[in-house]
Backbone and ligand atoms as CSV (ligand in chain L), in Angstrom:
chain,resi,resn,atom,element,x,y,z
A,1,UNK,N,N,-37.580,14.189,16.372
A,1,UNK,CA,C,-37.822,12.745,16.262
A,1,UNK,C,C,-38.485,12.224,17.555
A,2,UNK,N,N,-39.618,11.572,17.780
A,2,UNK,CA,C,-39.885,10.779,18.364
A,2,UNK,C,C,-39.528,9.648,19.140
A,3,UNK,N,N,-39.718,9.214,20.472
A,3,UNK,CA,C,-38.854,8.127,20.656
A,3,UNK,C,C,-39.053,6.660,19.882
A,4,UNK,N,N,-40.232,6.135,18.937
A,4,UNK,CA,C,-40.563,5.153,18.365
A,4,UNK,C,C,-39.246,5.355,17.315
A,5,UNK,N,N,-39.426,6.878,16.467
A,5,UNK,CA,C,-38.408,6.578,15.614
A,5,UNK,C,C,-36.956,6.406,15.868
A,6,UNK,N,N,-36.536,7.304,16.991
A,6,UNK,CA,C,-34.996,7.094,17.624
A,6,UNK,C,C,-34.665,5.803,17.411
A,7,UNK,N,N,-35.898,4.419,18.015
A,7,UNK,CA,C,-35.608,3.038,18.266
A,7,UNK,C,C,-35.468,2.285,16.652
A,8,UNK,N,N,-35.970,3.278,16.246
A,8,UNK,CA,C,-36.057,2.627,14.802
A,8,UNK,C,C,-34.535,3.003,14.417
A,9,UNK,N,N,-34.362,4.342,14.216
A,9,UNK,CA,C,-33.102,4.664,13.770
A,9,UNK,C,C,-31.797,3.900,14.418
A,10,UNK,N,N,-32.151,3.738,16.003
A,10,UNK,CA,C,-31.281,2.803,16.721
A,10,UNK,C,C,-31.011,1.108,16.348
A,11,UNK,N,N,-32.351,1.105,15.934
A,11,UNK,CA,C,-32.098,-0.327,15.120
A,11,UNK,C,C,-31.711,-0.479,14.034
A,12,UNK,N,N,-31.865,0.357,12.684
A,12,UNK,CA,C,-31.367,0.201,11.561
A,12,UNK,C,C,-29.501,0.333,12.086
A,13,UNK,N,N,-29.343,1.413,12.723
A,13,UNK,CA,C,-27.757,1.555,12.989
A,13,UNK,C,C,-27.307,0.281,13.506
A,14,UNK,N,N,-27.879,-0.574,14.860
A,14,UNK,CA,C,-27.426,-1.541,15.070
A,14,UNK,C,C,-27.364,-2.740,14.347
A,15,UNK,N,N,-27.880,-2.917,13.202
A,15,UNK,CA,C,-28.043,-4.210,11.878
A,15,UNK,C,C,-26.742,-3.857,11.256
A,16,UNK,N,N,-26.834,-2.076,11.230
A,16,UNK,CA,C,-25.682,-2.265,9.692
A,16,UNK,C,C,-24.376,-2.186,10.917
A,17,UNK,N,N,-23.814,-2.171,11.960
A,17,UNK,CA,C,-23.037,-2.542,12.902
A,17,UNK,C,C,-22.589,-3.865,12.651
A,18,UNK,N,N,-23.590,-4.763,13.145
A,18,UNK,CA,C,-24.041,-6.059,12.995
A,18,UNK,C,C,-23.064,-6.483,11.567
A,19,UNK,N,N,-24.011,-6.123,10.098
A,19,UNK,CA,C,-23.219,-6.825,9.730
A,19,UNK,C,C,-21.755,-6.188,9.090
A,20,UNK,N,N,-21.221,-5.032,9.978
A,20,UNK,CA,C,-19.989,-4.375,9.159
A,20,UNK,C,C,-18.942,-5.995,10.379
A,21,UNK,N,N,-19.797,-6.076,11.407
A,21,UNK,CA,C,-18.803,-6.995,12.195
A,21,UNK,C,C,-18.625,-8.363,12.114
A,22,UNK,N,N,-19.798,-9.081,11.597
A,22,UNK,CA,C,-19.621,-10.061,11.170
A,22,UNK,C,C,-20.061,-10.412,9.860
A,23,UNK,N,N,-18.996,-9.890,9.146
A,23,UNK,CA,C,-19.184,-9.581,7.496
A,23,UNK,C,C,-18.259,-10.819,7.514
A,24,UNK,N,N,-18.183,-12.075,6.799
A,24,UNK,CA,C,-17.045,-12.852,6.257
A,24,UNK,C,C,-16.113,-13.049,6.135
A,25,UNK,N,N,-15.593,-11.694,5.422
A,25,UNK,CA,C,-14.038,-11.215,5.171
A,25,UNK,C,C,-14.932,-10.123,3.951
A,26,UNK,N,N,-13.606,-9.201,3.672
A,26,UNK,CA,C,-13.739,-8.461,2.707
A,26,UNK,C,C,-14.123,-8.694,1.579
A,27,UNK,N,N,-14.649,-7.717,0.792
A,27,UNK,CA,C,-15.207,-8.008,-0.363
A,27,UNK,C,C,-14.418,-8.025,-1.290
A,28,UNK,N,N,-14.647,-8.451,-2.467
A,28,UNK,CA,C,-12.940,-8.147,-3.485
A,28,UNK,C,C,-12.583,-7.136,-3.611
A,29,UNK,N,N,-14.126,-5.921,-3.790
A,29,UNK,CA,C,-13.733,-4.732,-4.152
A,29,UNK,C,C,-13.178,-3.867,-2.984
A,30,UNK,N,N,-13.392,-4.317,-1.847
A,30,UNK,CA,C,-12.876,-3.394,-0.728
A,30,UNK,C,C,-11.212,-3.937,-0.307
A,31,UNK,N,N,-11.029,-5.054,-0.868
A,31,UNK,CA,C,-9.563,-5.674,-1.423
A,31,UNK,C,C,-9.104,-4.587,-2.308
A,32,UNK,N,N,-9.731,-4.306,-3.178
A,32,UNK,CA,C,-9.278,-3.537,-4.221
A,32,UNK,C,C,-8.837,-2.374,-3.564
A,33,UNK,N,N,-9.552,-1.797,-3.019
A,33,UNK,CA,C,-9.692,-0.134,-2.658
A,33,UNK,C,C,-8.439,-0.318,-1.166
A,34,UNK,N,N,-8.444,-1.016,-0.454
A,34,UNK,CA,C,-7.472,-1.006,0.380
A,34,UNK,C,C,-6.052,-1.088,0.081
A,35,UNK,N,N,-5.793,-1.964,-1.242
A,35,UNK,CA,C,-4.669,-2.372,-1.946
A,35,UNK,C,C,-4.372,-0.659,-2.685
A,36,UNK,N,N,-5.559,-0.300,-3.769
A,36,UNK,CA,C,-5.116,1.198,-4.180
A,36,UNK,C,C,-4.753,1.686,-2.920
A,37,UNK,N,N,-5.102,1.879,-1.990
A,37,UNK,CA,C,-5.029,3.005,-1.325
A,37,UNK,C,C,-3.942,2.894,-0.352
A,38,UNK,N,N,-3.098,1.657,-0.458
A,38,UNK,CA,C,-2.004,1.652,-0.073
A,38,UNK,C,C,-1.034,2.303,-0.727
A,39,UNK,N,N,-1.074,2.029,-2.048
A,39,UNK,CA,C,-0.320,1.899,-2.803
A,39,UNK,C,C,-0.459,3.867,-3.290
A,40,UNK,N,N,-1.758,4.418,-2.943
A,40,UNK,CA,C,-1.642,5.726,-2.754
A,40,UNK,C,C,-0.333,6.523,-1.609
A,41,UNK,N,N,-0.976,5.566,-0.716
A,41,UNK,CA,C,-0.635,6.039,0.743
A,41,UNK,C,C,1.496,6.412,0.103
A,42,UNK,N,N,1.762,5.217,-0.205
A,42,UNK,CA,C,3.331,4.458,-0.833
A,42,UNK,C,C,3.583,5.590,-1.286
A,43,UNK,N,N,2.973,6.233,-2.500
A,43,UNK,CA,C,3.443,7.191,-3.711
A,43,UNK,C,C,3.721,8.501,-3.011
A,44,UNK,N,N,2.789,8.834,-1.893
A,44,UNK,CA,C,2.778,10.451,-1.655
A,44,UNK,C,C,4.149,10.537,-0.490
A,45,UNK,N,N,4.585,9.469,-0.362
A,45,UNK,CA,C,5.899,9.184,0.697
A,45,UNK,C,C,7.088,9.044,-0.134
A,46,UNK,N,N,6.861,8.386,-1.205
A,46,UNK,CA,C,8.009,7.704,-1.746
A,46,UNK,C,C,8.234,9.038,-2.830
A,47,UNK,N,N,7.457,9.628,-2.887
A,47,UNK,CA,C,7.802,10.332,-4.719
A,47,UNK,C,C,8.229,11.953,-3.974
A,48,UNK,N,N,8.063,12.448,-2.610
A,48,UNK,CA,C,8.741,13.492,-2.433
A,48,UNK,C,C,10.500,13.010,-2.009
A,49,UNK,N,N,10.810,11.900,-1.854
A,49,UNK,CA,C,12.292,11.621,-1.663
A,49,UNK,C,C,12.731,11.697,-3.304
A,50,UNK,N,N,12.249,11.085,-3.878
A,50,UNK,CA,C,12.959,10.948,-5.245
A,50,UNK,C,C,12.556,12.638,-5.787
A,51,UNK,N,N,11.634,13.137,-5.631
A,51,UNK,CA,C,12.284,14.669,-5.942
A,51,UNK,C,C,13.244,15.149,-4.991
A,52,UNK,N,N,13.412,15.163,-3.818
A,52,UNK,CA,C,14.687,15.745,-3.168
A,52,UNK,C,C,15.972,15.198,-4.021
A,53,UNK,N,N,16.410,13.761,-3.950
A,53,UNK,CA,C,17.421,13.705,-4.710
A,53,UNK,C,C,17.900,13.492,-5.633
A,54,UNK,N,N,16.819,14.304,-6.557
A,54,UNK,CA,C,16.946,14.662,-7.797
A,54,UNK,C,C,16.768,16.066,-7.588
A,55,UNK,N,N,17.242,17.123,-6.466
A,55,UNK,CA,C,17.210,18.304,-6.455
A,55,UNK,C,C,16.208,19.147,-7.008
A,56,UNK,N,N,14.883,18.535,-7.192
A,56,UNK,CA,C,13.666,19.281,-7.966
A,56,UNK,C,C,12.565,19.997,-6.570
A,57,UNK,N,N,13.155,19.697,-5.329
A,57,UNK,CA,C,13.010,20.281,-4.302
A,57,UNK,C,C,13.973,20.482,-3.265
A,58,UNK,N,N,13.987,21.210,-2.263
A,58,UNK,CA,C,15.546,21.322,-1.471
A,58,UNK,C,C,15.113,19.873,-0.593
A,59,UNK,N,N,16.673,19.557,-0.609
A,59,UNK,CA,C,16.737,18.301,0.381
A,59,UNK,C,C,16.658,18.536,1.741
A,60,UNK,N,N,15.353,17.324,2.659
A,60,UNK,CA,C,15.531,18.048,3.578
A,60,UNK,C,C,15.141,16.568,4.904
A,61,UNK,N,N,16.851,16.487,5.331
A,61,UNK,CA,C,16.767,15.612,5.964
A,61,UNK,C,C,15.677,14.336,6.566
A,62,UNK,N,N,14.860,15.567,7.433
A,62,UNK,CA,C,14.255,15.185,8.691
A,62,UNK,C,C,13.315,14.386,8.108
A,63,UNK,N,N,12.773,15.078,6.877
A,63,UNK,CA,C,11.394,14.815,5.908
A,63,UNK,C,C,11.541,13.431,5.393
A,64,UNK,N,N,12.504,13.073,4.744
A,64,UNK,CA,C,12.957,11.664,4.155
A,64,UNK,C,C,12.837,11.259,5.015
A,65,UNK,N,N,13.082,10.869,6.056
A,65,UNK,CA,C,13.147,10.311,7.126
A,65,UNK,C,C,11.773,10.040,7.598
A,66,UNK,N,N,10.942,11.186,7.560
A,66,UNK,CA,C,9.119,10.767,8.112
A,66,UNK,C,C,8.768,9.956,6.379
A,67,UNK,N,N,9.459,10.559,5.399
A,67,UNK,CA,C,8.852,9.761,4.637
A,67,UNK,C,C,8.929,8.546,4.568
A,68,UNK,N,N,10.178,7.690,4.398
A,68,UNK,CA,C,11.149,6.561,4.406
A,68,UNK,C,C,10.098,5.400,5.809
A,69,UNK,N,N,9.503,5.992,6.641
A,69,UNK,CA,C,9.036,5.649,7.965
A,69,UNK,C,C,7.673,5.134,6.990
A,70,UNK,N,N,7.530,5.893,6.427
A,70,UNK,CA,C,5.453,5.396,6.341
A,70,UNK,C,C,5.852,4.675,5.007
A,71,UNK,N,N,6.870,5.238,4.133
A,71,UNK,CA,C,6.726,3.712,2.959
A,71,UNK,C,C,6.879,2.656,3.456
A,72,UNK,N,N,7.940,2.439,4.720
A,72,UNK,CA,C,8.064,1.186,5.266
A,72,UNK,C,C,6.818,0.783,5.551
A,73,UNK,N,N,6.128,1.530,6.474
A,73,UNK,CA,C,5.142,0.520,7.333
A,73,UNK,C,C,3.835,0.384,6.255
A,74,UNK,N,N,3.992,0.797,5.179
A,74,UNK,CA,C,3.326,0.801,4.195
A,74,UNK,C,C,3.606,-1.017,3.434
A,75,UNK,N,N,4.457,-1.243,3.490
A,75,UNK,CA,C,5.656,-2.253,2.356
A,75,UNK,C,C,5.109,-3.202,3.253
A,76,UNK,N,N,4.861,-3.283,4.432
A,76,UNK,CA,C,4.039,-4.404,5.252
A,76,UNK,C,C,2.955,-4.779,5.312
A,77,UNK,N,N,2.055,-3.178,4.752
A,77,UNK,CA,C,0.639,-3.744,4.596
A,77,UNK,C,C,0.006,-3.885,3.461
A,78,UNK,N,N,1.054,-3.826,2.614
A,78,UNK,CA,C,-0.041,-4.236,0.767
A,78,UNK,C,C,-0.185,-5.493,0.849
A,79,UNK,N,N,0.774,-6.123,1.312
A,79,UNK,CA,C,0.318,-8.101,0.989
A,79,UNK,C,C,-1.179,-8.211,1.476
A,80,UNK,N,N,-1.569,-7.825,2.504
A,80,UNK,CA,C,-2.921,-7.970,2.723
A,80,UNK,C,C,-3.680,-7.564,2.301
A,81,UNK,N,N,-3.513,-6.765,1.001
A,81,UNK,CA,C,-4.881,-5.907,0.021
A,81,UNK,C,C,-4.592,-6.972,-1.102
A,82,UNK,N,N,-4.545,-8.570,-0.709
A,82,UNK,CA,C,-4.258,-9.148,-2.044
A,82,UNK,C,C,-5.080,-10.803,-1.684
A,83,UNK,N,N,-6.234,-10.516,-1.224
A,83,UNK,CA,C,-7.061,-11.790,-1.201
A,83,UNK,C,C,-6.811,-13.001,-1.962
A,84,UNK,N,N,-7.348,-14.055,-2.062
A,84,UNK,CA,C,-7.751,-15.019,-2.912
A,84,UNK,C,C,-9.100,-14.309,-3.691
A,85,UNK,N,N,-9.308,-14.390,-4.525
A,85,UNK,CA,C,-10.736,-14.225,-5.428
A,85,UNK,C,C,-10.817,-12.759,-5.571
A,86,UNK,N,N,-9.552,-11.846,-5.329
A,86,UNK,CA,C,-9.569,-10.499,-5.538
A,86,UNK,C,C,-9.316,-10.109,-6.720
A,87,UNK,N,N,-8.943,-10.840,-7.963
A,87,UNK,CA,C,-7.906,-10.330,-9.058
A,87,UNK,C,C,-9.273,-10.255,-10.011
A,88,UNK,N,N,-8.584,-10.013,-11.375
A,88,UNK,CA,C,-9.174,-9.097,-12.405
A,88,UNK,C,C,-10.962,-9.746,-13.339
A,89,UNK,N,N,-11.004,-10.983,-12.627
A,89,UNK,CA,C,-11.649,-12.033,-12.545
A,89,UNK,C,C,-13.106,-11.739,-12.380
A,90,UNK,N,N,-12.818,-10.972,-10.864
A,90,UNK,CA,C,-13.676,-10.800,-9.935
A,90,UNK,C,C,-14.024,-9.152,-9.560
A,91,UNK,N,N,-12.971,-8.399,-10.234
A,91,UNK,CA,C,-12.966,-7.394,-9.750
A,91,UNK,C,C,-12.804,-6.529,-10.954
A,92,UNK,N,N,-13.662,-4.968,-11.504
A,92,UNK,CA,C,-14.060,-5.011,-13.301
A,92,UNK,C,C,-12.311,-3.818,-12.809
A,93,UNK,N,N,-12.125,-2.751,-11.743
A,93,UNK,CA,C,-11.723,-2.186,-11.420
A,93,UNK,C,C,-9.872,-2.257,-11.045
A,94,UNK,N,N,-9.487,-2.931,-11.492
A,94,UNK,CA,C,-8.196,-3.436,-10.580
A,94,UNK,C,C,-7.023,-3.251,-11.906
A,95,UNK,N,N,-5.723,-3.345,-11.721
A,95,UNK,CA,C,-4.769,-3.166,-12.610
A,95,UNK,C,C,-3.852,-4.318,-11.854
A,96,UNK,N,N,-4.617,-5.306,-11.070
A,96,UNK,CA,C,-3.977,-6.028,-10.948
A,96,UNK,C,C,-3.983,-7.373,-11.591
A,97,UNK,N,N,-2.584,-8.308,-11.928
A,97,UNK,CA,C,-2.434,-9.182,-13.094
A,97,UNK,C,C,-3.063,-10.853,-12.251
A,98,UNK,N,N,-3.894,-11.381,-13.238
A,98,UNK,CA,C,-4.372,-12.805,-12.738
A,98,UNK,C,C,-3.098,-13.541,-12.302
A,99,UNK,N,N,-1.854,-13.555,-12.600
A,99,UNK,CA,C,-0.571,-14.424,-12.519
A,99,UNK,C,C,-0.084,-13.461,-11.179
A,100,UNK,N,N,-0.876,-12.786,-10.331
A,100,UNK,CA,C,-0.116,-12.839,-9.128
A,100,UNK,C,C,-0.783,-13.958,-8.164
A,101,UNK,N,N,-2.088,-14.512,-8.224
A,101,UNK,CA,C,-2.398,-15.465,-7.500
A,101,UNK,C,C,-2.238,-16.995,-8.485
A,102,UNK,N,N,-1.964,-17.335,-9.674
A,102,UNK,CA,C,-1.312,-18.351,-10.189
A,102,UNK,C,C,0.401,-18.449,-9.654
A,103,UNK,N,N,0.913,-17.307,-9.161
A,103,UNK,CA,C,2.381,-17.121,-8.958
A,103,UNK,C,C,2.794,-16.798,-7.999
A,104,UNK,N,N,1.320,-16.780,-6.571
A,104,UNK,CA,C,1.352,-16.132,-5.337
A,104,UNK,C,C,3.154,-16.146,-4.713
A,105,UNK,N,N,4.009,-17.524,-4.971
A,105,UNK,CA,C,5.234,-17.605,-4.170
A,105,UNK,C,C,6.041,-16.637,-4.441
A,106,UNK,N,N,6.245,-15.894,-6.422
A,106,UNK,CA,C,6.629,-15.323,-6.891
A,106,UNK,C,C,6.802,-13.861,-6.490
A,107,UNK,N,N,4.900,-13.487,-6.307
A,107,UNK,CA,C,4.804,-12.416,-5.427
A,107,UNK,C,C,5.041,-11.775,-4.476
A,108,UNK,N,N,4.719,-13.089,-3.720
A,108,UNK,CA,C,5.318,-12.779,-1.919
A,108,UNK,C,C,6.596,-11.982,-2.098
A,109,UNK,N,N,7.338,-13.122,-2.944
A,109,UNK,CA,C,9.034,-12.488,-2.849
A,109,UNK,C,C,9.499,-11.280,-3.300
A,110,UNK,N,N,8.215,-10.446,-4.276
A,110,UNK,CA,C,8.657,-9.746,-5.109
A,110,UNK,C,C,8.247,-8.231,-4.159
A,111,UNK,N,N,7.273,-9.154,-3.169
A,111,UNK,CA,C,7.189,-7.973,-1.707
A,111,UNK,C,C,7.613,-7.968,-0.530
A,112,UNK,N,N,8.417,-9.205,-0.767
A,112,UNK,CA,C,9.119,-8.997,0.345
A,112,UNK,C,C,10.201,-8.504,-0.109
A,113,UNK,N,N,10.885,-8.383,-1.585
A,113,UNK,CA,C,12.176,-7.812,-1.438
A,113,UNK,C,C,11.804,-6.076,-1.480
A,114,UNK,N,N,10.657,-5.668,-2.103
A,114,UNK,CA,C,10.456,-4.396,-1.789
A,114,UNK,C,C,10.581,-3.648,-0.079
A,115,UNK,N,N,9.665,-4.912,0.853
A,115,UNK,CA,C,10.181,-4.569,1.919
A,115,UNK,C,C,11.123,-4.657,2.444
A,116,UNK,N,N,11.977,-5.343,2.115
A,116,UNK,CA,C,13.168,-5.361,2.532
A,116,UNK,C,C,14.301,-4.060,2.672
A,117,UNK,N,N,13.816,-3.721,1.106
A,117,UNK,CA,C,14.643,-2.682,0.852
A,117,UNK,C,C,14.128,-0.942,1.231
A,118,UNK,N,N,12.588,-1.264,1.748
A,118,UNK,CA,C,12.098,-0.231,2.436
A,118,UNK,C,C,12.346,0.013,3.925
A,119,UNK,N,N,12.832,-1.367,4.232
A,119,UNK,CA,C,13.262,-1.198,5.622
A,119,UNK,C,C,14.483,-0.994,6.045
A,120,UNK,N,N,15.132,-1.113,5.259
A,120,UNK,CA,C,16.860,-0.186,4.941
A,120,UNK,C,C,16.508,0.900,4.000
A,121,UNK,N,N,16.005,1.837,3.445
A,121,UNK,CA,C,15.713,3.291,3.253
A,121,UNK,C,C,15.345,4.127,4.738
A,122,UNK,N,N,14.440,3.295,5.349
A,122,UNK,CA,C,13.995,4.061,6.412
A,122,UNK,C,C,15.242,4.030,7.687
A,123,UNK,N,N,16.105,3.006,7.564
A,123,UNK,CA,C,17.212,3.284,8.531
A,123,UNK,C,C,18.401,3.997,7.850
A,124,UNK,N,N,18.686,4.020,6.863
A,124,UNK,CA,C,19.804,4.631,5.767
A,124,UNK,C,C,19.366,6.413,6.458
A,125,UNK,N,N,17.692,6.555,5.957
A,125,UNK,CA,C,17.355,7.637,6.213
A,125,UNK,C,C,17.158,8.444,7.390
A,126,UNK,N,N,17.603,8.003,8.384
A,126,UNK,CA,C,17.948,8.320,9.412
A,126,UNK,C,C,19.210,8.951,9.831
A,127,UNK,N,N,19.830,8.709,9.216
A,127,UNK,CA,C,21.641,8.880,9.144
A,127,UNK,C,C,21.527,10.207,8.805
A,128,UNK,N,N,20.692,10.282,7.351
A,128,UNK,CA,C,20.434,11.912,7.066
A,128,UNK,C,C,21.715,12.249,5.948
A,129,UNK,N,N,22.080,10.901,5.358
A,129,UNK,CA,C,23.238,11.368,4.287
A,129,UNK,C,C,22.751,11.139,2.314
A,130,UNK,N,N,22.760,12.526,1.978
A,130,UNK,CA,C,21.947,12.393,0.909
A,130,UNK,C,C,22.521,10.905,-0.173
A,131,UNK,N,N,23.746,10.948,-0.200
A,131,UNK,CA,C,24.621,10.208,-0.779
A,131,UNK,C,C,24.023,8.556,-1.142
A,132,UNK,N,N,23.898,8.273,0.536
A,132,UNK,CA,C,23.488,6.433,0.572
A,132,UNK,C,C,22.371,6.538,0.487
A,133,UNK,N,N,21.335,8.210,0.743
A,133,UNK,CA,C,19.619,8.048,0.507
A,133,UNK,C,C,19.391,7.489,-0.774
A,134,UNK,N,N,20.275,8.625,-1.669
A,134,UNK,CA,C,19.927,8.424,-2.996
A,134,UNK,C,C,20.342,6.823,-3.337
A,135,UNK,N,N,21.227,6.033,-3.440
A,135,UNK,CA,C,21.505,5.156,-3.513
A,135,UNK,C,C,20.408,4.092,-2.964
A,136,UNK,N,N,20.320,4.406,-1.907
A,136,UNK,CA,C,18.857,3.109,-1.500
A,136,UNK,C,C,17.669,3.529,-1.989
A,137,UNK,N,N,17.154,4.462,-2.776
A,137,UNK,CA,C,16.122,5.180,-3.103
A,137,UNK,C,C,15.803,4.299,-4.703
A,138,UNK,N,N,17.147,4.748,-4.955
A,138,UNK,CA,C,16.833,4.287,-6.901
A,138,UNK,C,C,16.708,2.170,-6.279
A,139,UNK,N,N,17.845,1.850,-5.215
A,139,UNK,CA,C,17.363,0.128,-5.318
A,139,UNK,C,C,15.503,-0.285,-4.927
A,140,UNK,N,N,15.314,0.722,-3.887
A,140,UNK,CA,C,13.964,0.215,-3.321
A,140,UNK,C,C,12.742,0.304,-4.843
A,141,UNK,N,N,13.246,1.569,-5.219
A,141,UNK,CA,C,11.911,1.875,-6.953
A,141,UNK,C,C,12.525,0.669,-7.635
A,142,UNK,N,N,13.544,0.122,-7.598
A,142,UNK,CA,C,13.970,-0.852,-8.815
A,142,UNK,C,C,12.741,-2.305,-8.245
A,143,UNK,N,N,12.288,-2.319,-7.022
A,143,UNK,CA,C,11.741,-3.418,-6.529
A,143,UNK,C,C,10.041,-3.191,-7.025
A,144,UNK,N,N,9.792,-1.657,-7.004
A,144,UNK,CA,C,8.444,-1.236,-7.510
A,144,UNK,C,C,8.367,-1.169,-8.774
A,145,UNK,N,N,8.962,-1.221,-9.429
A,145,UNK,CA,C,9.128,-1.389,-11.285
A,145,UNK,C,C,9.469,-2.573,-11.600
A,146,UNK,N,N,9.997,-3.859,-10.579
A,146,UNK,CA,C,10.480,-5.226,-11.016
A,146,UNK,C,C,9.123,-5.536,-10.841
A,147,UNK,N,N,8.114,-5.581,-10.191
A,147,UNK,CA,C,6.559,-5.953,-9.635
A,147,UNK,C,C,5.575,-5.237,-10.427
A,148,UNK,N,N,6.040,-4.285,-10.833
A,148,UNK,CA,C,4.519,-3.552,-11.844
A,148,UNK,C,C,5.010,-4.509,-13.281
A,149,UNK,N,N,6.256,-4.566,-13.094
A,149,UNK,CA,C,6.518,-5.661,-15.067
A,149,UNK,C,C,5.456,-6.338,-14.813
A,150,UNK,N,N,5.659,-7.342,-13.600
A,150,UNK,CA,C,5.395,-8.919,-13.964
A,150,UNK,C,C,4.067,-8.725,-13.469
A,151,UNK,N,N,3.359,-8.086,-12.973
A,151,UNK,CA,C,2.312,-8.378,-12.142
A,151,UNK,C,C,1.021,-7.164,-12.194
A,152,UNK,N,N,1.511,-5.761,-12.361
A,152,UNK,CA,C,0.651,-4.997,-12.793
A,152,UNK,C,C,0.458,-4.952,-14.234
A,153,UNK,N,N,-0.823,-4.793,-14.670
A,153,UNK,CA,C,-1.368,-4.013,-16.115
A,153,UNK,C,C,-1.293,-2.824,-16.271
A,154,UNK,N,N,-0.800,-2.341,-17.080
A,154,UNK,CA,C,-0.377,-0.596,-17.329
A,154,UNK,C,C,-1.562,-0.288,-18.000
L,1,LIG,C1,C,4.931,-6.905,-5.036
L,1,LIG,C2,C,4.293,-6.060,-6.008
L,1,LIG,C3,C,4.337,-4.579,-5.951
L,1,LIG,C4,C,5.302,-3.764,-5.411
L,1,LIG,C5,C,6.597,-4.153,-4.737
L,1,LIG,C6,C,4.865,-2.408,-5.641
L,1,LIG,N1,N,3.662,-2.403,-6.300
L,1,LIG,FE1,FE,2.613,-0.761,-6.847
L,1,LIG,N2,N,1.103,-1.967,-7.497
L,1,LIG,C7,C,1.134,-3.335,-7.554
L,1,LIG,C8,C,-0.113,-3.840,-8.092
L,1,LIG,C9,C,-0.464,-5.290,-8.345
L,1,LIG,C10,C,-0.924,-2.714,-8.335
L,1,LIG,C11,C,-2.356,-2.698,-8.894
L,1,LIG,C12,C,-3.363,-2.707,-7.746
L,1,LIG,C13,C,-4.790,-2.737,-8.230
L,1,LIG,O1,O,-5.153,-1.928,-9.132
L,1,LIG,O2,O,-5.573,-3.548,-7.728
L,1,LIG,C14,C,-0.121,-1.540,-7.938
L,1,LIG,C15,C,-0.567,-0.236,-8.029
L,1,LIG,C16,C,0.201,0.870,-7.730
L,1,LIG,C17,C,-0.260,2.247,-7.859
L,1,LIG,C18,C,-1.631,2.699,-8.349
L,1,LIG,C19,C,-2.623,2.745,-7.190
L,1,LIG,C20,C,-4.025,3.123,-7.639
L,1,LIG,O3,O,-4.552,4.104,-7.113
L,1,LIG,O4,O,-4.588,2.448,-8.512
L,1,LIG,C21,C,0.793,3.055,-7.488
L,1,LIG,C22,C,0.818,4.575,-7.452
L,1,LIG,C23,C,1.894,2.179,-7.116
L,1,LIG,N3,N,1.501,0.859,-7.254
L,1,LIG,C24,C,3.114,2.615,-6.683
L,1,LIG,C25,C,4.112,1.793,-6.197
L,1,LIG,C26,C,5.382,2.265,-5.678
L,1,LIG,C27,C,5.828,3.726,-5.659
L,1,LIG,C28,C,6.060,1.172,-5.253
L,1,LIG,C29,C,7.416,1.096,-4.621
L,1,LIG,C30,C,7.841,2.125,-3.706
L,1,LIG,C31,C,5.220,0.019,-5.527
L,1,LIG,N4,N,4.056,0.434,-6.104
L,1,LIG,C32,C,5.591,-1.288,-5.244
L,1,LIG,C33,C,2.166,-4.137,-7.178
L,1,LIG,C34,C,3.314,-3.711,-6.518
């Protein structure tokens, strides 16, 4: 490459810089994809505890415990994959329900009690006692199945 084109290539890179930084806010669909991909992030944490204590793998302390850690800090960041003008409206891709932003107060609560109860799994799970895991395990999914009723499309 030439140095005319380097400056060229240096300039196209610095535009699309430009506008990744002063982009507006997110797009719906990158709402979308941040929200899935939380909610990915959630599953591959949350669904090896519920096979441990359901014995469909050996139980193994330490692991619940790294898991229990990232659903939490997970349970903090879906509210923000949930724009205004993100829902099914706007977006052809989403399984998410128009009545979570007609019902936003509804929602909040229905994630904050998930976090709530993710943030007592992750200290329960520390203790390292299969007994109260399992027990806070089946309440925290009861908070992810009370929120896919009302609010996800199957
Ligand atoms: C407060 C509401 C709420 C809670 C709590 C919640 N979810 Fe969801 N979940 C949603 C919504 C809404 C979608 C659809 C997102 C979309 O398609 O835009 C979703 C989507 C998903 C998806 C599909 C992601 C994809 O790739 O499309 C999985 C998996 C999932 N949730 C798992 C869970 C698990 C596991 C929990 C609990 C540990 C949980 N969710 C708790 C609302 C919730």
């Amino acid at each position: 490459m030439n140095k005319r084109h380097l400056g060229l290539a240096g300039g196209i890179l610095g535009l699309g810089l430009l506008t990744l930084v002063h982009a507006a806010g997110p797009r719906p669909e990158e709402a979308v994809e941040y929200r899935q991909s939380v909610y990915t992030v959630i599953k591959w944490h949350f669904s090896p505890i519920g096979a441990m204590i359901k014995g469909e793998i050996p139980f193994d302390a330490a692991a619940v415990s790294r898991h229990a850690q990232y659903v939490e800090m997970m349970s903090a960041a879906a509210l923000d994959g949930f724009p205004a003008g993100s829902g099914p409206d706007a977006v052809q891709d989403t399984d998410a329900k128009a009545n979570i932003w007609t019902n936003w107060d509804q929602f909040e609560s229905a994630m904050a009690e998930f976090h709530k109860e993710a943030v007592q799994l992750a200290e329960i799970a520390k203790g390292g006692d299969a007994g109260t895991i399992r027990a806070q395990f089946v309440k925290t999914a009861e908070t992810c199945k009370a929120c896919h009723r009302e609010f996800r499309a199957d």
